[in-house]
C-alpha positions as a Markdown table, in Angstrom:
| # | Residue | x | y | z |
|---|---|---|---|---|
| 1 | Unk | 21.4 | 12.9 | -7.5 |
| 2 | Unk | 18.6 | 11.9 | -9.6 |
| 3 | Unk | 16.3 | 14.4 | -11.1 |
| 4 | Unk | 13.6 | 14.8 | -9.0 |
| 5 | Unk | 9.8 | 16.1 | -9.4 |
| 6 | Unk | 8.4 | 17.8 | -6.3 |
| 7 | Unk | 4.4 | 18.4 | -6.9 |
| 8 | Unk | 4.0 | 21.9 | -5.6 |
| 9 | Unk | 1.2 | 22.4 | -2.7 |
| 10 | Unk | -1.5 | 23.7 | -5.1 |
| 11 | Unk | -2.4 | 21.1 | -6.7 |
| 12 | Unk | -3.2 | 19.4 | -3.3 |
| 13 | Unk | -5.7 | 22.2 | -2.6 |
| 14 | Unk | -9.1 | 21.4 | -1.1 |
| 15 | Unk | -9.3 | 17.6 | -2.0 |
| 16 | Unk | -12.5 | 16.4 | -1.1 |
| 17 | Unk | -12.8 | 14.4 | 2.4 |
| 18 | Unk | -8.5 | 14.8 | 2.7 |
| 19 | Unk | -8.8 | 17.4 | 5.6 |
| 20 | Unk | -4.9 | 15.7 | 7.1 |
| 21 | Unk | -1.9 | 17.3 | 8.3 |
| 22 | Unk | 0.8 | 16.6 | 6.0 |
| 23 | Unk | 4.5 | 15.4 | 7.5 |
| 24 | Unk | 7.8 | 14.9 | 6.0 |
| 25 | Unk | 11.0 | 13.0 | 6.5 |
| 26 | Unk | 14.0 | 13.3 | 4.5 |
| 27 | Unk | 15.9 | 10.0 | 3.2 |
| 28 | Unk | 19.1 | 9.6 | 3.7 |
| 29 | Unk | 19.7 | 10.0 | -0.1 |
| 30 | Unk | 17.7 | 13.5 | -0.3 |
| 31 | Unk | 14.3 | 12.2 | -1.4 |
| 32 | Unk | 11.3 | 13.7 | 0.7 |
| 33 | Unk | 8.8 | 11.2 | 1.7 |
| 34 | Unk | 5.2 | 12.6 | 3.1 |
| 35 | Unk | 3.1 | 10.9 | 5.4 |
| 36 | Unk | 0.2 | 11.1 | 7.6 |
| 37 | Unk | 0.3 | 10.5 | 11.3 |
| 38 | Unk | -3.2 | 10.8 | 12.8 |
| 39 | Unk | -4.3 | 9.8 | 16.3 |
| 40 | Unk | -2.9 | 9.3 | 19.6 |
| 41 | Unk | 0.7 | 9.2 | 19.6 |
| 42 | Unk | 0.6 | 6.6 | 22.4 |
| 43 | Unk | -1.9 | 4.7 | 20.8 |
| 44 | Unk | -1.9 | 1.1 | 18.7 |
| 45 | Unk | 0.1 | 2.1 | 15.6 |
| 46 | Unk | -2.1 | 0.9 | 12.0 |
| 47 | Unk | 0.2 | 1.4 | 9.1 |
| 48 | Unk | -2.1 | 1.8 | 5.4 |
| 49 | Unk | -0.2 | 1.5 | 2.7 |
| 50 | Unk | -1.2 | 2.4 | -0.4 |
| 51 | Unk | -0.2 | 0.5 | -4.2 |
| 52 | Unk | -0.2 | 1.6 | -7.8 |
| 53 | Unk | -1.0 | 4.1 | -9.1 |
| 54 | Unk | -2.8 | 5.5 | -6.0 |
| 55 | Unk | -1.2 | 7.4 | -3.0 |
| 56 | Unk | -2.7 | 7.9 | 0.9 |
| 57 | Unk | -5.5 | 9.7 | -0.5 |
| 58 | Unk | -7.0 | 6.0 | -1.3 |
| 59 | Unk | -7.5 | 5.7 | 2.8 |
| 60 | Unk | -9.3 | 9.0 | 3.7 |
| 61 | Unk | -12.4 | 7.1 | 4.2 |
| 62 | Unk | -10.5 | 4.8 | 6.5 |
| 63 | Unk | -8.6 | 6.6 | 8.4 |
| 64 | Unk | -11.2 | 8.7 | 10.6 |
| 65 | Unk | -12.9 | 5.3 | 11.7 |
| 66 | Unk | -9.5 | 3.9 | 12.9 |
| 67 | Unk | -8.4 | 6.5 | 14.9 |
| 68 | Unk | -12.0 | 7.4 | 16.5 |
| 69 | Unk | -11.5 | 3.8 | 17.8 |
| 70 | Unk | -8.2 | 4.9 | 19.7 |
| 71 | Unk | -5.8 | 4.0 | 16.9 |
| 72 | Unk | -2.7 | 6.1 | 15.3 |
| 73 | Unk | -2.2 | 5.7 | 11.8 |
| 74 | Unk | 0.9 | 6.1 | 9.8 |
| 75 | Unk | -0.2 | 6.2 | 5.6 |
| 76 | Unk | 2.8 | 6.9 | 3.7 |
| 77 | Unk | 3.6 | 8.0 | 0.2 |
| 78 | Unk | 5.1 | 6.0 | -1.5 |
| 79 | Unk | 8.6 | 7.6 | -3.8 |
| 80 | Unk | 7.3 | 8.2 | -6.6 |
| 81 | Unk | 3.6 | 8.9 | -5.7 |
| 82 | Unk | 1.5 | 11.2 | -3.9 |
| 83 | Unk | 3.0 | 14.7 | -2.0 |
| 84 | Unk | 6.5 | 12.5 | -1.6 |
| 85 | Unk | 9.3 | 13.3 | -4.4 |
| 86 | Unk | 9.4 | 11.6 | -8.0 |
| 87 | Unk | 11.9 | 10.5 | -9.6 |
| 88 | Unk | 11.6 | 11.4 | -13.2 |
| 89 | Unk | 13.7 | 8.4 | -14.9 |
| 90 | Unk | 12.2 | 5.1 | -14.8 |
| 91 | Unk | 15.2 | 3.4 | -14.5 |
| 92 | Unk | 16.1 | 5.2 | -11.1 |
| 93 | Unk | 13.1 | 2.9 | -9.4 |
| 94 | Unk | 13.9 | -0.9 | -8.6 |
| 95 | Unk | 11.7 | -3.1 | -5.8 |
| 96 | Unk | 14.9 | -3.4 | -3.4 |
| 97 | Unk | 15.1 | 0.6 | -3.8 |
| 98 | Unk | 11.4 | 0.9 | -2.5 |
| 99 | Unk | 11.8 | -1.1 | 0.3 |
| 100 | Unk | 14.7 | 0.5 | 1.6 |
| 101 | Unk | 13.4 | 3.9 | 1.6 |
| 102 | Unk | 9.9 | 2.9 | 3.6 |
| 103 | Unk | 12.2 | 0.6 | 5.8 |
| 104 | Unk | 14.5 | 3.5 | 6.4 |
| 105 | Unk | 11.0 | 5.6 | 7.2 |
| 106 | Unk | 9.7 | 3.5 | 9.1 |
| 107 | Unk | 12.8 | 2.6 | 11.2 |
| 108 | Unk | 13.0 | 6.8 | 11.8 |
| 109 | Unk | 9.2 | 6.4 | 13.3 |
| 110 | Unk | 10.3 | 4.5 | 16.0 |
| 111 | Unk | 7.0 | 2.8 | 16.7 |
| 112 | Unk | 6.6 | -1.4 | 17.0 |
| 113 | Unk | 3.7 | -3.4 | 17.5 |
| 114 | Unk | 2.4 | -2.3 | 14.2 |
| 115 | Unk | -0.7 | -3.5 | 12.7 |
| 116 | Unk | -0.1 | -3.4 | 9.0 |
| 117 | Unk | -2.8 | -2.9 | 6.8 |
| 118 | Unk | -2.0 | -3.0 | 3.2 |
| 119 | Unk | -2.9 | -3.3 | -0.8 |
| 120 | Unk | -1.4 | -3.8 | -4.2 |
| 121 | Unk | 2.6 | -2.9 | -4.0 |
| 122 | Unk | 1.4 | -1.3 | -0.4 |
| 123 | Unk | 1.7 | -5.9 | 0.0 |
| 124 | Unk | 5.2 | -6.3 | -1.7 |
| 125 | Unk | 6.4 | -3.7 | -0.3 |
| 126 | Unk | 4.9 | -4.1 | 2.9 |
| 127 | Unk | 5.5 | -7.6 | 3.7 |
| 128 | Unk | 8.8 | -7.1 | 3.1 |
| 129 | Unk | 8.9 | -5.0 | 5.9 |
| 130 | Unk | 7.3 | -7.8 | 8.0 |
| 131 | Unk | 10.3 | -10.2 | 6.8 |
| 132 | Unk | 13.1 | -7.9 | 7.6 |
| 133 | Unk | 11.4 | -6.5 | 10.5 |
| 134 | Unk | 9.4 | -9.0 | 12.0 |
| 135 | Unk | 9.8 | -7.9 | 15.9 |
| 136 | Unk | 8.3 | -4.7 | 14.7 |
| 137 | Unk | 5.0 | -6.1 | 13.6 |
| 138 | Unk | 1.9 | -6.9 | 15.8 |
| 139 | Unk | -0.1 | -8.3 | 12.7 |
| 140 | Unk | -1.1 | -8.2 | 8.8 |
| 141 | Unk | -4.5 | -7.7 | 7.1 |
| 142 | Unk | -3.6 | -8.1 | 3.3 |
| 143 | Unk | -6.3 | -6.8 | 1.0 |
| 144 | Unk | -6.0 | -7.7 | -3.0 |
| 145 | Unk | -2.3 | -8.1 | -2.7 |
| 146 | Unk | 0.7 | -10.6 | -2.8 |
| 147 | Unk | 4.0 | -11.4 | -2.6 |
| 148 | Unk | 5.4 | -12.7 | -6.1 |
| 149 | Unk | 8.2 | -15.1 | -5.7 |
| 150 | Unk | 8.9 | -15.9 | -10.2 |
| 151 | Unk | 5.8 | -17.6 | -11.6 |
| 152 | Unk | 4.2 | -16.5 | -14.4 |
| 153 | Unk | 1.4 | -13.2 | -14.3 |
| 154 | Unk | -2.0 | -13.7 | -14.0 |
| 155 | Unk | -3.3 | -12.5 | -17.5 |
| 156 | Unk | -5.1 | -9.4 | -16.4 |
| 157 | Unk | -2.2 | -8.2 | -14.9 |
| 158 | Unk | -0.2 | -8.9 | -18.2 |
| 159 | Unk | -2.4 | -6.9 | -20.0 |
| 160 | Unk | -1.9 | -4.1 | -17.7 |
| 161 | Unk | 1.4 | -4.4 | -17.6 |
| 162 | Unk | 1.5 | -4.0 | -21.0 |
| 163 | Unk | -0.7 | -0.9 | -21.2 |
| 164 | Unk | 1.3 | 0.7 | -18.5 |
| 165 | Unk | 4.5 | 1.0 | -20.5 |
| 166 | Unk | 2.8 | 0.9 | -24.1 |
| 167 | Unk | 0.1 | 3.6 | -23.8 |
| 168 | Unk | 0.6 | 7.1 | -25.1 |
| 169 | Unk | -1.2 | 8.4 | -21.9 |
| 170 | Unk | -1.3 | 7.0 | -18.8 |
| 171 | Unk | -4.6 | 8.7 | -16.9 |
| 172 | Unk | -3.6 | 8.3 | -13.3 |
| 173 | Unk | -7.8 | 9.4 | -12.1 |
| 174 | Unk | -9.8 | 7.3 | -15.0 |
| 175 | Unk | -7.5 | 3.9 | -13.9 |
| 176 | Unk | -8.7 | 3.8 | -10.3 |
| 177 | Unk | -12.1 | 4.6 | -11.8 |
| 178 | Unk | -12.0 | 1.9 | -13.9 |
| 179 | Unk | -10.4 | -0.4 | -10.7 |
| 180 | Unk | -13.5 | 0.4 | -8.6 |
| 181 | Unk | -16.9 | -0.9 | -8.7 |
| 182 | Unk | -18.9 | 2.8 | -7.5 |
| 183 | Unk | -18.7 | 5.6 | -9.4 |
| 184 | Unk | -16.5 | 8.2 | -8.0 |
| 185 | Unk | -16.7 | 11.9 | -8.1 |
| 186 | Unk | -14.9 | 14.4 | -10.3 |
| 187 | Unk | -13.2 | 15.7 | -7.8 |
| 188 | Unk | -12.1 | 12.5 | -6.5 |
| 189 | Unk | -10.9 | 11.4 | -10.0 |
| 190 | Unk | -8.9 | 14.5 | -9.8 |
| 191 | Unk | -7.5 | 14.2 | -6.5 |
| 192 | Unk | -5.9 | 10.6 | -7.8 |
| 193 | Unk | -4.8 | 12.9 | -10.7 |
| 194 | Unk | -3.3 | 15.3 | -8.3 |
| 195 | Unk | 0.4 | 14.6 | -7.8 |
| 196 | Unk | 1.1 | 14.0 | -11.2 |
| 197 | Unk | 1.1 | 17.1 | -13.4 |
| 198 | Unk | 3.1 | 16.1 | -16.6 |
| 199 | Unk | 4.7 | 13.0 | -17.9 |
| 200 | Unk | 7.7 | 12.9 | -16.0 |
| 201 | Unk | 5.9 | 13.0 | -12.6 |
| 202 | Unk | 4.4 | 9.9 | -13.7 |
| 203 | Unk | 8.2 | 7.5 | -14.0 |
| 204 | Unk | 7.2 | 6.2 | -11.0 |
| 205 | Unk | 3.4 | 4.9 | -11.6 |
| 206 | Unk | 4.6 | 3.6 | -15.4 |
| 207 | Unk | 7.0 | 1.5 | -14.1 |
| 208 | Unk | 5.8 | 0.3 | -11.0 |
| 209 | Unk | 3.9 | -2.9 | -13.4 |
| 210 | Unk | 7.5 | -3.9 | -14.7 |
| 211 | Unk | 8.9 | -4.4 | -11.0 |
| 212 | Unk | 6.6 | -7.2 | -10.2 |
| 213 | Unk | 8.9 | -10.1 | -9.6 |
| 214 | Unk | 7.6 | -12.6 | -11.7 |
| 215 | Unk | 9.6 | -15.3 | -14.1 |
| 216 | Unk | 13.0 | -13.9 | -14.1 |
| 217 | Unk | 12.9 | -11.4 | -12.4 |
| 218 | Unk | 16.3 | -10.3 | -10.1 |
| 219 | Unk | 14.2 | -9.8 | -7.3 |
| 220 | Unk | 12.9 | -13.1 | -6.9 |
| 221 | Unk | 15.9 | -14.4 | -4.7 |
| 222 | Unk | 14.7 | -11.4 | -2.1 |
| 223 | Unk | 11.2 | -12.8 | -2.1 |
| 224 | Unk | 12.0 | -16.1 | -1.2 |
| 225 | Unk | 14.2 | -14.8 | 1.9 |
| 226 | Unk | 10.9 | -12.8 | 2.6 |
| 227 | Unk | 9.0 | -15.9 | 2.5 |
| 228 | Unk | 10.7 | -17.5 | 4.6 |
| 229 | Unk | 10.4 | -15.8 | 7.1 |
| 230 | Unk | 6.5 | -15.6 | 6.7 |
| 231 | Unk | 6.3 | -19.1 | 6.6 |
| 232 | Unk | 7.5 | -18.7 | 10.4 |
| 233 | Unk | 5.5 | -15.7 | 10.6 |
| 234 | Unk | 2.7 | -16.7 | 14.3 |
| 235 | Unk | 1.2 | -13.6 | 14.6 |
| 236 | Unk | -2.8 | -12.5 | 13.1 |
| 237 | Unk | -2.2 | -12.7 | 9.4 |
| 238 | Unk | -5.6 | -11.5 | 7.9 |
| 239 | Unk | -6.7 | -12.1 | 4.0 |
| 240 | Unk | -9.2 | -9.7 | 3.0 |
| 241 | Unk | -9.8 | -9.9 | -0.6 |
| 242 | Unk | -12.6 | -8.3 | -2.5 |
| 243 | Unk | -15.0 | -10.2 | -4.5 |
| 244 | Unk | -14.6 | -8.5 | -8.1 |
| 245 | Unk | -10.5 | -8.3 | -8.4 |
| 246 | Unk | -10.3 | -10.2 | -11.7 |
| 247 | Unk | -6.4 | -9.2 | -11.0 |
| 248 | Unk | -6.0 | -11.4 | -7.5 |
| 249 | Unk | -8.9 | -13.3 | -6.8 |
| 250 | Unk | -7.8 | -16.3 | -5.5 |
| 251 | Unk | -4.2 | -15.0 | -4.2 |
| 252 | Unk | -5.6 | -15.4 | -0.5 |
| 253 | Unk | -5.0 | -19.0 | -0.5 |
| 254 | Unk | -1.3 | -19.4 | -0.6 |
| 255 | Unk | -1.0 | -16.8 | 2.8 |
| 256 | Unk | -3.8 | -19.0 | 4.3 |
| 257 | Unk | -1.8 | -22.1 | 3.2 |
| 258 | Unk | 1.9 | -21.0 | 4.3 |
| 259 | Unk | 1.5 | -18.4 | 6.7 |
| 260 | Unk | 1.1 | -19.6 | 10.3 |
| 261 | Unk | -0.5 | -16.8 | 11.7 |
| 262 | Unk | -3.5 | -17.4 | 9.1 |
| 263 | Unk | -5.0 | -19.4 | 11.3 |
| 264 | Unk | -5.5 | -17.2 | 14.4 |
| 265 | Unk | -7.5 | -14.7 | 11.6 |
| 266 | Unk | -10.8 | -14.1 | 11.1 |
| 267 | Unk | -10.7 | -13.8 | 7.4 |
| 268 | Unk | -12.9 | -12.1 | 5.2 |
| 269 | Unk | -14.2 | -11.7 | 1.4 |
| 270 | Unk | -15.1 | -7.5 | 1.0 |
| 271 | Unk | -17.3 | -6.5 | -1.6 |
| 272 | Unk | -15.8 | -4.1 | -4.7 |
| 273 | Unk | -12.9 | -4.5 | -7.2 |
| 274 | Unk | -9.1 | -3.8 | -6.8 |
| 275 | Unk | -9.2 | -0.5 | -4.9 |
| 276 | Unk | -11.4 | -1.6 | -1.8 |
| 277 | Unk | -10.5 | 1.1 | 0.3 |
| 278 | Unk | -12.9 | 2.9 | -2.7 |
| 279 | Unk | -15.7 | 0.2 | -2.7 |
| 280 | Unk | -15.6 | -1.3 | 1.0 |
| 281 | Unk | -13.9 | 0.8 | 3.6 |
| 282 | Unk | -16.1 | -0.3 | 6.4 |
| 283 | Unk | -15.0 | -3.9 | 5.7 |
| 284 | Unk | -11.2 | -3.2 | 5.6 |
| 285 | Unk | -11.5 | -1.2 | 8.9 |
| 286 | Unk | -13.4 | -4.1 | 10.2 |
| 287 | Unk | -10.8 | -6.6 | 9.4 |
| 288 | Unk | -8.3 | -4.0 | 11.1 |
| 289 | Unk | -10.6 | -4.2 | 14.3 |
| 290 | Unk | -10.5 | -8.0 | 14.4 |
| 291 | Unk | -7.5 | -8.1 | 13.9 |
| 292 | Unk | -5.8 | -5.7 | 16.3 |
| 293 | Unk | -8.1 | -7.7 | 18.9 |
| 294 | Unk | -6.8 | -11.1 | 18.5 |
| 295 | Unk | -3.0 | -9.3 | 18.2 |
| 296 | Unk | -3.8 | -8.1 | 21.6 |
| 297 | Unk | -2.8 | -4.5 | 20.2 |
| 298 | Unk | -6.5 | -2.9 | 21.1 |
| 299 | Unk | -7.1 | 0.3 | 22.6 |
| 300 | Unk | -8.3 | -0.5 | 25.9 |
| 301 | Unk | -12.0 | 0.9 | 24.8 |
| 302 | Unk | -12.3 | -1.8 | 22.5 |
């Protein structure tokens, strides 16, 4: 088995507004994925998932609203990020191996009619999911997110490709800083800062920039399976981009273009940069609300 970086306990230790139960589910192959599971068990499942280099933390402002409303939420780890295991050898992380471990999760959870919410690689990897599992899924909202299928990257996103593998440090906390529009705290800094103690801990977030499929990449013949089956995809598809992503603004139109279930959404433009779970939770959870309603996945208070 790979070497693998376990973040012990401590350094998750009175985060600020993170007061969630943690759970764990072993993979098949060892690895110990983490997740949160809050709110009814029989209610309206909303799966959050989180992109680079963040980890569930990014939806603690999120989360409480949902379930209040009657909702269960599922926000998963990532491999690689957060309280799940790390892999400390870039080369032991591809695309296809991420989606099989949060399919393989996600399979053991046993839930369906899942509203998935979802940013960043929380998308690629997410609406994967939707393509192999469609039956599963009640509905989308994509925030600041996409689904690559070979063309060439949008400059910004070059450039921090670039930095990602060329930088002598790589400051986990100061990145989502810099993503965000409002400042946050020092103790939220270091809560993004958390899982990763060292150098090694951090294989995972370094590499994560190199796996976008663009030109050339072997992934791309997966993603135009995936899109194929969103192109058939009829149920709420929901495109909730920020206002100040210099990284995909604009990426909204092709799922409102070639996703059928686009037009049963109410979309809508949220106001921050990449991280918008940071700069305009209230929005996001909003989108969720609309969403779920026109799904027809509601808690019956609603």
């Amino acid at each position: 088995m790979p070497e693998v970086h376990r973040t012990p306990d401590t350094r998750f230790a009175d985060l600020p507004d993170f007061d969630f139960a943690p759970h764990y589910h072993e993979l098949s192959g060892g690895l110990r994925l983490h997740y949160l599971d809050e709110g009814p068990r029989d209610g309206p499942v909303v799966l959050m998932m989180h992109g680079e280099p963040s980890w569930c933390y990014l939806y603690r402002h999120m989360i409480p609203p949902v379930v209040e409303a009657g909702y269960r939420v599922l926000a998963p780890d990532l491999i690689g990020f957060g309280k799940s295991d790390k892999l400390t050898a870039k080369p032991d992380y591809t695309y296809a191996r991420h989606v099989a471990w949060m399919r393989e999760w996600l399979e053991a959870m046993a839930v369906n009619e899942v509203l998935l919410a979802c940013q960043d690689w929380g998308s690629l990897i997410g609406l994967r999911l939707v393509a192999a599992l469609p039956d599963m899924f009640a509905g989308v909202v994509l925030s600041n997110g996409g689904l690559p299928v070979g063309q060439e990257p949008p400059e910004a996103f070059a450039a921090w490709r670039k930095f990602s593998q060329e930088s002598p440090v790589f400051p986990i906390g100061e990145l989502i800083q810099r993503a965000v529009v409002r400042d946050l705290s020092p103790q939220e800094v270091a809560a993004y800062d958390a899982p990763f103690p060292d150098d090694d801990s951090k294989a995972g977030a370094r590499i994560f920039p190199s796996l976008v499929p663009f030109a050339g990449d072997e992934a791309v013949p997966d993603q135009k399976v995936a899109w194929e089956v969103l192109e058939k995809f009829d149920k709420p598809f929901t495109c909730a981009f920020s206002d100040q992503d210099p990284i995909t603004a604009g990426g909204d139109a092709t799922f409102r273009k070639r996703v059928p279930g686009a037009a049963k959404a109410k979309h809508r433009k949220l106001k921050g940069g990449h991280f918008i779970q940071e700069d305009d939770p209230e929005g996001f959870v909003a989108a969720i609300f609309d969403t779920a309603k026109v799904a027809g996945i509601a808690p019956a208070s609603r």
